[in-house]
MIPAPA-448297 format. One line per field, with one value per residue: residue number from 1; residue in one letter; x, y, z of N, C-alpha, C, O in turn. Coordinates in nm, 3 decimals. Example, Ala and Ser with C-alpha at 12.3 -4.5 7.8 and 13.67 -1.06 7.14 Angstrom:
BEGIN
num <- (1|2) $
residuo <- (A|S) $
nX <- (1.319|1.285) $
nY <- (-0.569|-0.225) $
nZ <- (0.780|0.708) $
caX <- (1.230|1.367) $
caY <- (-0.450|-0.106) $
caZ <- (0.780|0.714) $
cX <- (1.320|1.290) $
cY <- (-0.330|0.003) $
cZ <- (0.780|0.787) $
oX <- (1.424|1.341) $
oY <- (-0.332|0.114) $
oZ <- (0.846|0.804) $
This chain:
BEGIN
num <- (1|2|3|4|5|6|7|8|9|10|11|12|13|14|15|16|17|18|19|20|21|22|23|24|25|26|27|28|29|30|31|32|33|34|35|36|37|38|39|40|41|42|43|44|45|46|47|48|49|50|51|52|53|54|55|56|57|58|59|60|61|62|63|64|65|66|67|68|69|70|71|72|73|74|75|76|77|78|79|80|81|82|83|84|85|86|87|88|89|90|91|92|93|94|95|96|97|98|99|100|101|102|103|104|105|106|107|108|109|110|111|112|113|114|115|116|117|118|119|120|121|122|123|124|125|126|127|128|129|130|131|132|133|134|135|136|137|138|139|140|141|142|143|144|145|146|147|148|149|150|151|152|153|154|155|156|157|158|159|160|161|162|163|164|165|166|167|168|169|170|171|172|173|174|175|176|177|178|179|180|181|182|183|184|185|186|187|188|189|190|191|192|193|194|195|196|197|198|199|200|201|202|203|204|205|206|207|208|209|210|211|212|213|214|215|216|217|218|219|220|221|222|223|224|225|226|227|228|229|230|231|232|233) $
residuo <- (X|X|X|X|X|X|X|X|X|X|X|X|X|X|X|X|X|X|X|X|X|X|X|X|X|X|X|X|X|X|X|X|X|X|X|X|X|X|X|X|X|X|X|X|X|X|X|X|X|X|X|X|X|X|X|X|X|X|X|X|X|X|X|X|X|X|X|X|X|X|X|X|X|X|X|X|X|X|X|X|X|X|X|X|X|X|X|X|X|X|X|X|X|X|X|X|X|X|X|X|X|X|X|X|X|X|X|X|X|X|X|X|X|X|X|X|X|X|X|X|X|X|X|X|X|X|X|X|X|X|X|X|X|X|X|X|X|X|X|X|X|X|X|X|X|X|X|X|X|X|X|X|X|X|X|X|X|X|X|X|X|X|X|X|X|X|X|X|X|X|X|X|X|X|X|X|X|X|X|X|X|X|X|X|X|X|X|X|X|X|X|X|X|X|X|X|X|X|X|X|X|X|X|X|X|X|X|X|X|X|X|X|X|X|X|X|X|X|X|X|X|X|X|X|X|X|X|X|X|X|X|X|X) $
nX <- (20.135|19.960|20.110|20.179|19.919|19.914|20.084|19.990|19.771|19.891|19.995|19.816|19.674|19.886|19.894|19.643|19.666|19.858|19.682|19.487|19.634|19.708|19.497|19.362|19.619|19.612|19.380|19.390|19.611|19.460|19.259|19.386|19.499|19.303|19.192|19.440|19.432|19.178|19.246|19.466|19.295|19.098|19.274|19.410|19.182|19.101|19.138|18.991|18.730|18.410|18.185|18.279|18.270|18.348|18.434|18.551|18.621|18.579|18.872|18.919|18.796|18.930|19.183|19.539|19.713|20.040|20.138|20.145|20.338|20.381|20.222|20.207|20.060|19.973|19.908|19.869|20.057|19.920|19.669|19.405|19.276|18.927|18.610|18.600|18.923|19.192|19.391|19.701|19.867|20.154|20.321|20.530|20.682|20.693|20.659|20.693|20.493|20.243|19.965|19.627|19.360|19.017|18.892|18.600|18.556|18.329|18.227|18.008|17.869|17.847|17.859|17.882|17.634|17.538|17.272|17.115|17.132|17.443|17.631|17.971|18.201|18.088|18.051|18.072|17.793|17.705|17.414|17.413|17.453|17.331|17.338|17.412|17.393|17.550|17.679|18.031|18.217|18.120|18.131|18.330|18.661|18.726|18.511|18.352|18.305|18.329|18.161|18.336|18.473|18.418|18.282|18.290|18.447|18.517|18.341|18.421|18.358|18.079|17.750|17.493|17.211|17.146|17.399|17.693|17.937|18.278|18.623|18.808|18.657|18.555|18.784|19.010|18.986|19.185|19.440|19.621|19.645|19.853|20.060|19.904|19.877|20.101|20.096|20.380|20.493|20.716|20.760|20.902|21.031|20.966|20.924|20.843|20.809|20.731|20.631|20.568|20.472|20.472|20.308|20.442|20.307|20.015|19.839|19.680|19.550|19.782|19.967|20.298|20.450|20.595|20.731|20.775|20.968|20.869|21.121|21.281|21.361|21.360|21.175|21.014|20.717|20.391|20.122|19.865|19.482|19.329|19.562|19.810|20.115|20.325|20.674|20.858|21.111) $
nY <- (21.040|20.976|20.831|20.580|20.463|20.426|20.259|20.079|19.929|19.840|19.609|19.445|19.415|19.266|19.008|18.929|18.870|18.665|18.472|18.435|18.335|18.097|17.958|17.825|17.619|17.505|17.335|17.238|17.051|16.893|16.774|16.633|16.445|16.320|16.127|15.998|15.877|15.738|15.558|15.358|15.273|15.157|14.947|14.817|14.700|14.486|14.235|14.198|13.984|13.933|14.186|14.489|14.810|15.186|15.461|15.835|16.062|16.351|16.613|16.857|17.174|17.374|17.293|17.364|17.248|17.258|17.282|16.994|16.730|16.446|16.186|15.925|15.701|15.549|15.271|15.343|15.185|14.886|14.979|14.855|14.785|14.769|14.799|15.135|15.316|15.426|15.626|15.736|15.973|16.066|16.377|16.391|16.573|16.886|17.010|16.912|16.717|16.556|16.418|16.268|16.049|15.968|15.709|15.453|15.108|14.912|14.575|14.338|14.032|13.665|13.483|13.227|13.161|13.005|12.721|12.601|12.595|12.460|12.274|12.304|12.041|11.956|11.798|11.990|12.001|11.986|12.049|12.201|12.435|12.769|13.034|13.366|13.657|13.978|14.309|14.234|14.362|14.472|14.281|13.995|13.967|13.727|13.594|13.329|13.248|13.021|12.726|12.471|12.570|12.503|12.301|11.944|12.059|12.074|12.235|12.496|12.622|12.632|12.696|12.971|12.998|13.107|13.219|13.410|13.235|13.203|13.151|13.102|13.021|12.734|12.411|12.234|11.930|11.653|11.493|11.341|11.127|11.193|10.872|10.752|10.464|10.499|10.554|10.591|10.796|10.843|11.007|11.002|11.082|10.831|10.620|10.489|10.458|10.305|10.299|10.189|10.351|10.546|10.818|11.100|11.364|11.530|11.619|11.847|11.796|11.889|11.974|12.052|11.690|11.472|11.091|10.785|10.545|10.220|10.117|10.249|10.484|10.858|11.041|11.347|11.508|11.545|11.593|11.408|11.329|10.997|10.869|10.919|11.028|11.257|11.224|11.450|11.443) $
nZ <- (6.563|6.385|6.219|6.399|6.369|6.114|6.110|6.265|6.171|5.893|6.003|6.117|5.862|5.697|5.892|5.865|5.567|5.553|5.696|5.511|5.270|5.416|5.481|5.293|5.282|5.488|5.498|5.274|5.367|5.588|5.436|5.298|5.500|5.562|5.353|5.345|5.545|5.562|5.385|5.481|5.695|5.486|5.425|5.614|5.750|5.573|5.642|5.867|5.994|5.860|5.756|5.700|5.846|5.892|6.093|6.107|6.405|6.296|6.360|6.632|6.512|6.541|6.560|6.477|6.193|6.064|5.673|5.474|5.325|5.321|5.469|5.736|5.899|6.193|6.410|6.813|7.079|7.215|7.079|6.877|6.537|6.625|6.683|6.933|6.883|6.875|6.549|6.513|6.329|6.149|6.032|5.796|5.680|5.483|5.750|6.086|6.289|6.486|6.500|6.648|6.586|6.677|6.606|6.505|6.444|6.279|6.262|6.095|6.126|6.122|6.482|6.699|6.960|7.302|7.323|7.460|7.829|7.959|8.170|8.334|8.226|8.006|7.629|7.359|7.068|6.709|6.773|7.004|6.950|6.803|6.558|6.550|6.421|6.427|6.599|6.558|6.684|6.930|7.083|7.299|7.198|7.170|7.107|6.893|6.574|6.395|6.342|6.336|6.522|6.807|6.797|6.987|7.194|7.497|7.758|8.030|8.243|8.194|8.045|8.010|7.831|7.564|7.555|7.419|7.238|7.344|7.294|7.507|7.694|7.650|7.654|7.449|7.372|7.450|7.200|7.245|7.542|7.894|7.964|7.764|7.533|7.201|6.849|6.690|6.379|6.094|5.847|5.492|5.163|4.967|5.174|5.507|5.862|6.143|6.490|6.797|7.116|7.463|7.559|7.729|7.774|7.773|7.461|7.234|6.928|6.661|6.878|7.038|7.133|7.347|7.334|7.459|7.362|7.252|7.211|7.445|7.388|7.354|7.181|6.978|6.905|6.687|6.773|6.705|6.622|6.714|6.826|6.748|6.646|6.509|6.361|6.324|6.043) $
caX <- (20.018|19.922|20.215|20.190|19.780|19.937|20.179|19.919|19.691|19.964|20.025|19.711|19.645|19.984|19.857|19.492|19.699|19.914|19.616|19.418|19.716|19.758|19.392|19.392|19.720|19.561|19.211|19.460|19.655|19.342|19.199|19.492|19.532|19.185|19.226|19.583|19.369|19.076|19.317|19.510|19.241|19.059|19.395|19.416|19.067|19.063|19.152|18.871|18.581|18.235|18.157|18.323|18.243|18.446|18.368|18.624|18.614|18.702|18.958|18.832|18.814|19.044|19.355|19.620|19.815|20.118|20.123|20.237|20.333|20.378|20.169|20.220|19.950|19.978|19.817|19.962|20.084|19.828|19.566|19.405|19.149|18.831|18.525|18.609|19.009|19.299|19.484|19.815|19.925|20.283|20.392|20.706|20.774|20.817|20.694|20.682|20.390|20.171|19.834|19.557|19.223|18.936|18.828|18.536|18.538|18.250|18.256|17.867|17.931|17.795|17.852|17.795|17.533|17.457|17.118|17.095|17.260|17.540|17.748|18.119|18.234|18.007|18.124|17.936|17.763|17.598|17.281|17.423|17.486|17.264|17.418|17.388|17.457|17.554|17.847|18.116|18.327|18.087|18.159|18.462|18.768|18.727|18.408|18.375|18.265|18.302|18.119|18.442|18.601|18.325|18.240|18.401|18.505|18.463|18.263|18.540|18.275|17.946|17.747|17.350|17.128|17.194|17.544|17.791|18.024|18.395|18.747|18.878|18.578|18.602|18.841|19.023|19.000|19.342|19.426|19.692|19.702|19.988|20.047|19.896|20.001|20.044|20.188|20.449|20.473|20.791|20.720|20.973|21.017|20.915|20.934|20.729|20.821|20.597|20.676|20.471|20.568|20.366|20.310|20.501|20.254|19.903|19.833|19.580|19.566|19.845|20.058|20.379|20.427|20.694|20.714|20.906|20.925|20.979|21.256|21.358|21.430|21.276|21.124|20.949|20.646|20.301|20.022|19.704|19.385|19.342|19.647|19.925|20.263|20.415|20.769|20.951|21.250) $
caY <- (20.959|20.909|20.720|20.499|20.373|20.390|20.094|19.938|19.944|19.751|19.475|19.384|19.365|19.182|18.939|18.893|18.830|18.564|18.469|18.406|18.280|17.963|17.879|17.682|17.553|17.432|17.289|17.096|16.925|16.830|16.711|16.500|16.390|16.224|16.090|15.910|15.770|15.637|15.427|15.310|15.182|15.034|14.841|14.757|14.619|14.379|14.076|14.113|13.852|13.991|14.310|14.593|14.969|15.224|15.624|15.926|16.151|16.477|16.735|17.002|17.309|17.533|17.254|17.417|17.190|17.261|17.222|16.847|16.651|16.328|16.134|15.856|15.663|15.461|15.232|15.314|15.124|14.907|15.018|14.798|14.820|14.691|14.897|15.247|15.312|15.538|15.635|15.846|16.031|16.182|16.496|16.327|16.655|16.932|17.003|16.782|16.699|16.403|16.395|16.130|16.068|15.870|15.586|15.348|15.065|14.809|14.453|14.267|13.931|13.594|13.410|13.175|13.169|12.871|12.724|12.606|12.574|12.349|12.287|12.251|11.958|11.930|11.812|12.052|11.930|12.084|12.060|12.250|12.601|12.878|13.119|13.482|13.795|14.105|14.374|14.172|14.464|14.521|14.159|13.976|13.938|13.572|13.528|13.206|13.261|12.905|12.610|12.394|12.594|12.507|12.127|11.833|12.101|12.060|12.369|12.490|12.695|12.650|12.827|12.984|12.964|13.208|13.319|13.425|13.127|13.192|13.017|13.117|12.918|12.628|12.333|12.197|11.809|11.632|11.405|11.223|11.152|11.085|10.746|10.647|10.370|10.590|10.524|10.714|10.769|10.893|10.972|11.091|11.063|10.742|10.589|10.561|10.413|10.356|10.239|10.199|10.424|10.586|10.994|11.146|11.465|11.590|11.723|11.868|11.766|11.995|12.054|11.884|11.606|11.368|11.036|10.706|10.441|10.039|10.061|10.334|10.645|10.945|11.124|11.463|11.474|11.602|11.483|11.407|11.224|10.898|10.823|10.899|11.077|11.252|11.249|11.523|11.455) $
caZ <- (6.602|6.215|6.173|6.458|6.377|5.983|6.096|6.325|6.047|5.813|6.062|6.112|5.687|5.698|5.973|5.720|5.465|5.549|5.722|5.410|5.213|5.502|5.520|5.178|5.278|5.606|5.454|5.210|5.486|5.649|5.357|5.254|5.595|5.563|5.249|5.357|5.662|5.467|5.253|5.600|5.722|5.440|5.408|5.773|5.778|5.487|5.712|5.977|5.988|5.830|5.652|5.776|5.797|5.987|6.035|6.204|6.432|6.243|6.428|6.632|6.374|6.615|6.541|6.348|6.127|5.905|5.584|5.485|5.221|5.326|5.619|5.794|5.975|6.277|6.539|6.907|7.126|7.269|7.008|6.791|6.476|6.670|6.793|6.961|6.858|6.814|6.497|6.501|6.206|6.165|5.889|5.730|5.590|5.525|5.880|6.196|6.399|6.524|6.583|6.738|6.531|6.710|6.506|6.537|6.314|6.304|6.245|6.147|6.096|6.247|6.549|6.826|7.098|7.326|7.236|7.615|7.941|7.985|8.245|8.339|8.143|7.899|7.527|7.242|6.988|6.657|6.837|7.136|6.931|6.742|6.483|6.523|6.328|6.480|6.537|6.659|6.726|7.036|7.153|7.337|7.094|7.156|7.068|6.807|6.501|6.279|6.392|6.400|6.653|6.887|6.809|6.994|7.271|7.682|7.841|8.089|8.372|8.192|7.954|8.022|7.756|7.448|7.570|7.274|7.295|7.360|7.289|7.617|7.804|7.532|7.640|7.321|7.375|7.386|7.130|7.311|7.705|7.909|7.982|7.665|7.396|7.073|6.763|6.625|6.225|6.060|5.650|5.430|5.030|4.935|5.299|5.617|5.941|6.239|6.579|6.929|7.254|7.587|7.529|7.852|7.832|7.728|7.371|7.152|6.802|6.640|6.980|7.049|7.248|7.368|7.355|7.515|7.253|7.319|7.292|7.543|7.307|7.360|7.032|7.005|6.763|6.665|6.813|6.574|6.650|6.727|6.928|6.657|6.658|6.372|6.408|6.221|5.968) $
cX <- (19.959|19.973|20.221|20.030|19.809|20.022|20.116|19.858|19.745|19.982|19.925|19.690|19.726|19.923|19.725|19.594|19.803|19.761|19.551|19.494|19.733|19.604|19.400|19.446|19.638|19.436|19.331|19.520|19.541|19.302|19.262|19.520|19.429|19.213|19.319|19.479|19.304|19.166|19.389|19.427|19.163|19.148|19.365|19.289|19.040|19.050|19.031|18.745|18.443|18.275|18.167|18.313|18.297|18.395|18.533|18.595|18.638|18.771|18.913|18.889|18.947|19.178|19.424|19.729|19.900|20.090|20.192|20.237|20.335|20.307|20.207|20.087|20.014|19.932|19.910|19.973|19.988|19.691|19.514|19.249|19.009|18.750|18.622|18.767|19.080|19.384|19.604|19.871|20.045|20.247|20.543|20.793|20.663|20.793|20.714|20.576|20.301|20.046|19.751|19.445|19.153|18.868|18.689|18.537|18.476|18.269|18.105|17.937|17.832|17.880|17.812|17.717|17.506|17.280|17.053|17.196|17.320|17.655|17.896|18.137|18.212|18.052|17.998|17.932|17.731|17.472|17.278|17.440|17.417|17.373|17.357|17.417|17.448|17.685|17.932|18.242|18.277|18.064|18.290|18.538|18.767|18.596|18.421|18.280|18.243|18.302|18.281|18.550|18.515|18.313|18.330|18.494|18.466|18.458|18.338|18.451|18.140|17.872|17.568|17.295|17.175|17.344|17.655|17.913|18.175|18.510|18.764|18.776|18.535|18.789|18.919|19.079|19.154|19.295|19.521|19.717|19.836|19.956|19.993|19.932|19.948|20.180|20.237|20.462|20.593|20.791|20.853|20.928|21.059|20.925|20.835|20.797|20.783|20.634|20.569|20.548|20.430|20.426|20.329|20.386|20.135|19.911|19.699|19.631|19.657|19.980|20.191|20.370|20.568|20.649|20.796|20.854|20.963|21.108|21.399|21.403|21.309|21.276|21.036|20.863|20.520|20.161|19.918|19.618|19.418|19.517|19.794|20.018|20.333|20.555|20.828|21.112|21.353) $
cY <- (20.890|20.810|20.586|20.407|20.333|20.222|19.987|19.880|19.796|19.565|19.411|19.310|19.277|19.022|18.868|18.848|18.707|18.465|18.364|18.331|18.103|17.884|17.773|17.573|17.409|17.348|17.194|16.997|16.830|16.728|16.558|16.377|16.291|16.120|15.979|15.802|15.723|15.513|15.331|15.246|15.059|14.907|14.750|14.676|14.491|14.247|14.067|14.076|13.924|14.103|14.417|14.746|15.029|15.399|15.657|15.976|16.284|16.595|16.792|17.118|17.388|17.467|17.316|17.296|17.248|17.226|17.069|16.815|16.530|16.269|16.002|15.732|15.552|15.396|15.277|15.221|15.031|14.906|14.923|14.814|14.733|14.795|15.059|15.221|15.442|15.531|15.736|15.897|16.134|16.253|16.434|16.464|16.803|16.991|16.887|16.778|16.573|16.418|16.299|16.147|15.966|15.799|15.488|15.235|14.926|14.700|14.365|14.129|13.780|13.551|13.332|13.169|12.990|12.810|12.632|12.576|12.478|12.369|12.249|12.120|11.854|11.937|11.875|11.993|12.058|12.125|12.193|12.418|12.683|12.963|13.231|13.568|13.904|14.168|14.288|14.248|14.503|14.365|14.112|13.941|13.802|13.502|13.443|13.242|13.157|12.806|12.503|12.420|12.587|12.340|12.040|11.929|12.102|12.200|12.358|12.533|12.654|12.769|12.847|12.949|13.126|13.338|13.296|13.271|13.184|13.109|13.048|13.044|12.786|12.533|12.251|12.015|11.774|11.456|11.307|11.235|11.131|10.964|10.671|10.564|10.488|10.525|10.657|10.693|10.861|10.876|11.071|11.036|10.921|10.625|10.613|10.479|10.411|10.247|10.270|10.295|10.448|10.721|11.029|11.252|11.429|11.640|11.715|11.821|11.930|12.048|11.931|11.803|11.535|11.222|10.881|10.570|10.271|10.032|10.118|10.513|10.690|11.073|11.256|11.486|11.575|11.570|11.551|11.280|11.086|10.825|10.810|11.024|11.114|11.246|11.353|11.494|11.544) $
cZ <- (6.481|6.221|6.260|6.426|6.217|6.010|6.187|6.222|5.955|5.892|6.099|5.949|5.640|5.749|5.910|5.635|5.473|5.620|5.596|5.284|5.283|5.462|5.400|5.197|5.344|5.556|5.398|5.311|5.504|5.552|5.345|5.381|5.624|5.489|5.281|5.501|5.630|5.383|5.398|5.684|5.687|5.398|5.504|5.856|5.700|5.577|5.807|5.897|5.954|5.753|5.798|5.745|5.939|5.966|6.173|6.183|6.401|6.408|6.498|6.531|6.432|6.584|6.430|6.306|5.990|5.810|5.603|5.357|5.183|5.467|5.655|5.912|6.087|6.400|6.678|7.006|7.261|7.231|6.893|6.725|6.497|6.747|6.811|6.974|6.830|6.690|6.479|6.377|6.225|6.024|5.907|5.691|5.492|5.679|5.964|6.267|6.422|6.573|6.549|6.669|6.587|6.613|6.573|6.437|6.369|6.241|6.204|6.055|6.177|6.352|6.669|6.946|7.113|7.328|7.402|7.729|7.955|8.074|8.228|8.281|8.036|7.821|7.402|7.131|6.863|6.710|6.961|7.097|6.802|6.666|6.480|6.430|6.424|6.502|6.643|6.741|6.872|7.137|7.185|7.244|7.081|7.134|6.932|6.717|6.363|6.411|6.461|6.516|6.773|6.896|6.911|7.194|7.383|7.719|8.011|8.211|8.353|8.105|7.993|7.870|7.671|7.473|7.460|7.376|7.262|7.347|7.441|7.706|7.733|7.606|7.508|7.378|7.295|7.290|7.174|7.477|7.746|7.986|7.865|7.519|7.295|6.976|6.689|6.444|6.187|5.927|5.605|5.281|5.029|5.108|5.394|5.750|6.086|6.330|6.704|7.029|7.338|7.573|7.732|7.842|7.762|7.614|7.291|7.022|6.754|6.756|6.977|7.144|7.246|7.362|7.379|7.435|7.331|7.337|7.385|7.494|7.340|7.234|7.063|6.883|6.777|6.648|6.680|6.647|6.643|6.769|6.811|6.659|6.538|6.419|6.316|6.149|6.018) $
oX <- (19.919|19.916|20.265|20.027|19.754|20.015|20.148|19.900|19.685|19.981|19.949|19.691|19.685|19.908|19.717|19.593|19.819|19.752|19.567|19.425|19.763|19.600|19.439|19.401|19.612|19.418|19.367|19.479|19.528|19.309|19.225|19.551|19.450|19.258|19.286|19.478|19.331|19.133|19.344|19.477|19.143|19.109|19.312|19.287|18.971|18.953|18.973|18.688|18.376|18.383|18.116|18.343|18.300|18.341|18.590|18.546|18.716|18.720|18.804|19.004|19.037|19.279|19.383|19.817|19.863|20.012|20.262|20.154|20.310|20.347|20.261|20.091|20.105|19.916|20.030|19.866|19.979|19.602|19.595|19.145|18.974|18.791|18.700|18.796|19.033|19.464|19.573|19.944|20.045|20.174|20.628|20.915|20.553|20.895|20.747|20.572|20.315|20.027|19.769|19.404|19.202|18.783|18.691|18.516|18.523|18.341|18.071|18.017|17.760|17.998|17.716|17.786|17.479|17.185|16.932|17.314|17.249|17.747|17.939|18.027|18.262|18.124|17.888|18.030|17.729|17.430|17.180|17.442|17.462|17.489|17.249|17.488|17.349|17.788|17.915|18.325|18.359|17.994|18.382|18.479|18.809|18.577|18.504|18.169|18.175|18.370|18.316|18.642|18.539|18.335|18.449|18.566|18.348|18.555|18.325|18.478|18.070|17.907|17.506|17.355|17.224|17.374|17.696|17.943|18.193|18.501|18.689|18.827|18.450|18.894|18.830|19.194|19.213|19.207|19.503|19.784|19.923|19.856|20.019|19.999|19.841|20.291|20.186|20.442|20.587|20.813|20.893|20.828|21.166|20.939|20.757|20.872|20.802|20.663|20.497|20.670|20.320|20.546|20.257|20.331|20.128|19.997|19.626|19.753|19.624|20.066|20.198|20.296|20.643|20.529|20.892|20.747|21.041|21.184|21.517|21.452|21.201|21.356|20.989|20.914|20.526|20.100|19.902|19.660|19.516|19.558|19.864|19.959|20.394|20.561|20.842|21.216|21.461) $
oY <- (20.774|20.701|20.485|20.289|20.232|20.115|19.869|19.771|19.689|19.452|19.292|19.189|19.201|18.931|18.745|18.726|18.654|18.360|18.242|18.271|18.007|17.768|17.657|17.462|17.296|17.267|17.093|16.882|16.720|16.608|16.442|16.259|16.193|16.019|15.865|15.680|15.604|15.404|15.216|15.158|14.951|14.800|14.639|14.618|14.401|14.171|13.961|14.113|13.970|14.113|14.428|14.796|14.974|15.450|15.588|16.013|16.344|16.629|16.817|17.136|17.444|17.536|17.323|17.260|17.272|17.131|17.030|16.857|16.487|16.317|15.956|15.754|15.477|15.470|15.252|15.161|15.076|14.858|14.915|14.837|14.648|14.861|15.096|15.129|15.541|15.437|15.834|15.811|16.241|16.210|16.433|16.475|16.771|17.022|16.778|16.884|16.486|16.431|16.236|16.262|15.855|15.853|15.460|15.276|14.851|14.715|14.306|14.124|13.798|13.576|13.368|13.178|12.899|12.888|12.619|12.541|12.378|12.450|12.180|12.068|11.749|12.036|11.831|11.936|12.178|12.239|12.260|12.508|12.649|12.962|13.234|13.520|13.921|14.122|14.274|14.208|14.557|14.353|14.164|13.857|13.755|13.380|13.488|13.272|13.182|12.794|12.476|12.360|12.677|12.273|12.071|11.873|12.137|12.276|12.265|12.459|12.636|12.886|12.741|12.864|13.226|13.453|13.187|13.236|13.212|12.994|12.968|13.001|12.730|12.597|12.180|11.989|11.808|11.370|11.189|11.322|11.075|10.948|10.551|10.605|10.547|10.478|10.762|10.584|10.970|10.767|11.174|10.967|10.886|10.512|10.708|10.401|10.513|10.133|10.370|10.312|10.401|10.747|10.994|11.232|11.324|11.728|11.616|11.808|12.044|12.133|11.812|11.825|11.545|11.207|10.867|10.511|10.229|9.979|10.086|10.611|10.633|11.163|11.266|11.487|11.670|11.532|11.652|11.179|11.047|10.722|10.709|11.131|11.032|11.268|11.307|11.525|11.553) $
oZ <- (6.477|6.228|6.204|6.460|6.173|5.948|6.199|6.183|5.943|5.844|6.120|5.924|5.552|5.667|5.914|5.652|5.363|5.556|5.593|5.202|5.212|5.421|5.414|5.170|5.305|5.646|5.459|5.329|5.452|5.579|5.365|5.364|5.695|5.543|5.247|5.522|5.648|5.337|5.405|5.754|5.742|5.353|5.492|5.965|5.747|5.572|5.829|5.795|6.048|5.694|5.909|5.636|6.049|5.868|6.258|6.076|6.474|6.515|6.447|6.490|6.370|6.575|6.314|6.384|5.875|5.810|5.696|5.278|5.070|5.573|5.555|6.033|6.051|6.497|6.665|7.019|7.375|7.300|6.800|6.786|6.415|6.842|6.723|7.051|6.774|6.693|6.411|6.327|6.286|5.934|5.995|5.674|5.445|5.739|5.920|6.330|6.337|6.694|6.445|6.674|6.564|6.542|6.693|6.324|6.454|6.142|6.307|5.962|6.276|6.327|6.736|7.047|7.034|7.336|7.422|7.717|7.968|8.063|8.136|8.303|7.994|7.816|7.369|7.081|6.888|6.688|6.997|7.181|6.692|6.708|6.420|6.341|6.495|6.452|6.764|6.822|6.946|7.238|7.121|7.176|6.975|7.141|6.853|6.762|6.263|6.512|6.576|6.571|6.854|6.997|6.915|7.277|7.388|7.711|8.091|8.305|8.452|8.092|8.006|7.804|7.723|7.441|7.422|7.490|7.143|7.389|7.498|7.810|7.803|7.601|7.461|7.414|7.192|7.295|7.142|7.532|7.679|8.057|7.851|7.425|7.287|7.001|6.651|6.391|6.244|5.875|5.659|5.263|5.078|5.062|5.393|5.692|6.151|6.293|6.701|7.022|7.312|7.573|7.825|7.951|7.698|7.615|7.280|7.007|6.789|6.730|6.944|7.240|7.149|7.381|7.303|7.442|7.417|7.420|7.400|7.550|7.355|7.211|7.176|6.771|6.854|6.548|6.612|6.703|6.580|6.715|6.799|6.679|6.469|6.540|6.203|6.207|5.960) $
């Protein structure tokens, strides 16, 4: 009976002792596992618009993670760094495992609000739009944030009075109709050559277009303001 509470005894002190040997291990993971995500995201944020600050969710305490030595970070599928977000982190090594950290990452920054109501096919002006500040991470992904992507543009439904202004309800005025005369422009090194035609489609400044020249050919080009045609070399 000794002998049997002598070897419970041991496996318990055994069981403490690896015990107390892991926890370090485990705190280091963690640690590192922060650490590798803080740098992954302040990477992964540089490009967005305004001044950006970002916080995570830590772990619950009860997760057990292997040791690691190498991490991995990654968005999933689906997931992207804006407002309330997921990041995935693999162990490269020397174990295996994958786990999910909730992210928030804020965005303050300015942009647009309408400065009054305007209806369906209304063209905006400077006059027609206010500049805000606030988190844009808790606004639509398409909200407009530089004046020029707003000017010059036809109001597609209508906008109330101090509503964040949108590309997706923004018209982008074409720069060439169809049916109309446009001139085409073909530049190379030291050369230019420029001919009349009628644009078969619709385009915005920047989009392509077709177009049927005098003298029957059909060219494929790049529309630009005022009724002109690049042609590409």
């Amino acid at each position: 009976m000794n002998f049997l509470l002598l070897c419970g005894s041991l496996r318990k002190f055994v069981a403490i002792s690896w015990l107390l040997l892991l926890t370090p291990l485990l705190c280091q993971a963690q640690s590192t596992l922060y650490g590798t995500l803080d740098d992954y995201l302040r990477i992964q944020t540089q490009g967005l618009p305004g001044k950006v600050s970002y916080s995570v969710v830590p772990l619950d305490p009860r997760t057990q993670l292997s040791p690691c030595s190498a991490f991995e970070p990654f968005l999933p599928a689906g997931s992207k760094l804006w407002g309330k977000s997921t990041v995935g982190v693999r162990c490269l090594g020397p174990s295996t495992w994958t786990v999910y950290i909730q992210v928030s990452v804020k965005v303050s920054g300015n942009y647009l609000i309408s400065a009054r109501a305007m209806p369906a096919g209304y063209v905006l002006s400077a006059a027609d739009i206010v500049v805000r500040s606030g988190d844009l991470s808790s606004l639509p992904a398409s909200v407009i944030t530089d004046q020029e992507q707003a000017i010059g543009r036809t109001v597609k439904n209508g906008f109330s009075a101090g509503q964040p202004l949108r590309s997706d309800q923004l018209i982008t005025p074409w720069a060439v109709y169809q049916g109309q005369s446009v001139r085409t422009v073909a530049k190379g090194v030291g050369f230019s050559v420029s001919s009349s035609g009628k644009a078969l489609g619709n385009a915005a400044a920047g989009q392509p277009v077709q177009v049927r020249t005098d003298s029957g050919q059909t060219v494929s080009g790049i529309a630009r303001t005022g009724g002109i045609v690049e042609i590409a070399n």
